[in-house]
C-alpha positions in Angstrom: 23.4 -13.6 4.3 20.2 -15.3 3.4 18.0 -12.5 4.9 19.9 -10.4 2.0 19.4 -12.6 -0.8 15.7 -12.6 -0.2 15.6 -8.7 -0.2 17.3 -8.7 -3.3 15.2 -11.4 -4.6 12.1 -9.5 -3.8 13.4 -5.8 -5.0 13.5 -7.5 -8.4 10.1 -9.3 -8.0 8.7 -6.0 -6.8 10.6 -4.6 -9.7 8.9 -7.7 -12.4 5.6 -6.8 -11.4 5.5 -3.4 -11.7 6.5 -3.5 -14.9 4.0 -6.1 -15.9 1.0 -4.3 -14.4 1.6 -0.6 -15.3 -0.5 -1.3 -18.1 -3.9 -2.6 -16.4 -2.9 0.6 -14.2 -6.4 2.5 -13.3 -6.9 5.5 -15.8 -5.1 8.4 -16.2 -5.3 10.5 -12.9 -3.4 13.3 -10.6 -3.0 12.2 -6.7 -1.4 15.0 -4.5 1.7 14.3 -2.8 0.4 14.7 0.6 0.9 12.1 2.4 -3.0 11.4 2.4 -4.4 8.2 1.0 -7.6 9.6 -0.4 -7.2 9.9 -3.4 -5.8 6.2 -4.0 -9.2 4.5 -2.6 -11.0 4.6 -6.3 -7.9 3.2 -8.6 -7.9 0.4 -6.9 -4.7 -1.5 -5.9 -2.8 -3.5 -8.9 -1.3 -5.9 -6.1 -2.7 -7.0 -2.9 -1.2 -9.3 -0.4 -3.2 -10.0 2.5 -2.7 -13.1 4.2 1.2 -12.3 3.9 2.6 -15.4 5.7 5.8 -13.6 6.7 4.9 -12.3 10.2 4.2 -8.8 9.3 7.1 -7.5 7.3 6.9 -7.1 3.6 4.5 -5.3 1.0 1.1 -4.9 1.4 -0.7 -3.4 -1.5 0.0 -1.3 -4.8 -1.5 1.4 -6.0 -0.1 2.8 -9.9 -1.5 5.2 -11.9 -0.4 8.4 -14.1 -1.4 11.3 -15.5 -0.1 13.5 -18.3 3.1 14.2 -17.1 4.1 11.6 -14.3 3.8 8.1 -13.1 2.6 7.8 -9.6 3.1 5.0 -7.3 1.9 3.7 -3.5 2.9 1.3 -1.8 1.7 -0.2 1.6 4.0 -2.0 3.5 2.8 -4.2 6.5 4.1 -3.4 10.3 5.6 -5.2 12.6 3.1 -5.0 15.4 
């Protein structure tokens, strides 16, 4: 039950902060959905977590930016090792 709640809880601070820093989002620019992280590595993440104090398990960094058309996001989530 309380493992639940805390998702929840983070979904909707996940959700928070998104919304908060689309705008200082790096300028406007196409990534390829390739699976490849290349061309993230110059915008520059909008949300890093690296001492993460949970073991391993939750979100790592975030990457936003756009272009004309779309809204792109990445997100890296730490593994359990």
């Amino acid at each position: 039950m309380l493992k639940k709640e805390a998702g929840r809880k983070m979904r909707k601070l996940l959700a928070v902060v998104l919304f908060l820093l689309l705008p200082a989002a790096a300028g406007a620019a196409t990534v390829a959905i390739d699976g490849a992280a290349g061309d993230w590595e110059d915008k520059g993440a909008v949300y890093e977590n690296l001492d993460n104090g949970r073991g391993e398990r939750g979100i790592k960094r975030v990457w936003v930016t756009h272009d004309a058309e779309y809204l792109y996001f990445r997100i890296d989530w730490w593994q359990d090792g």
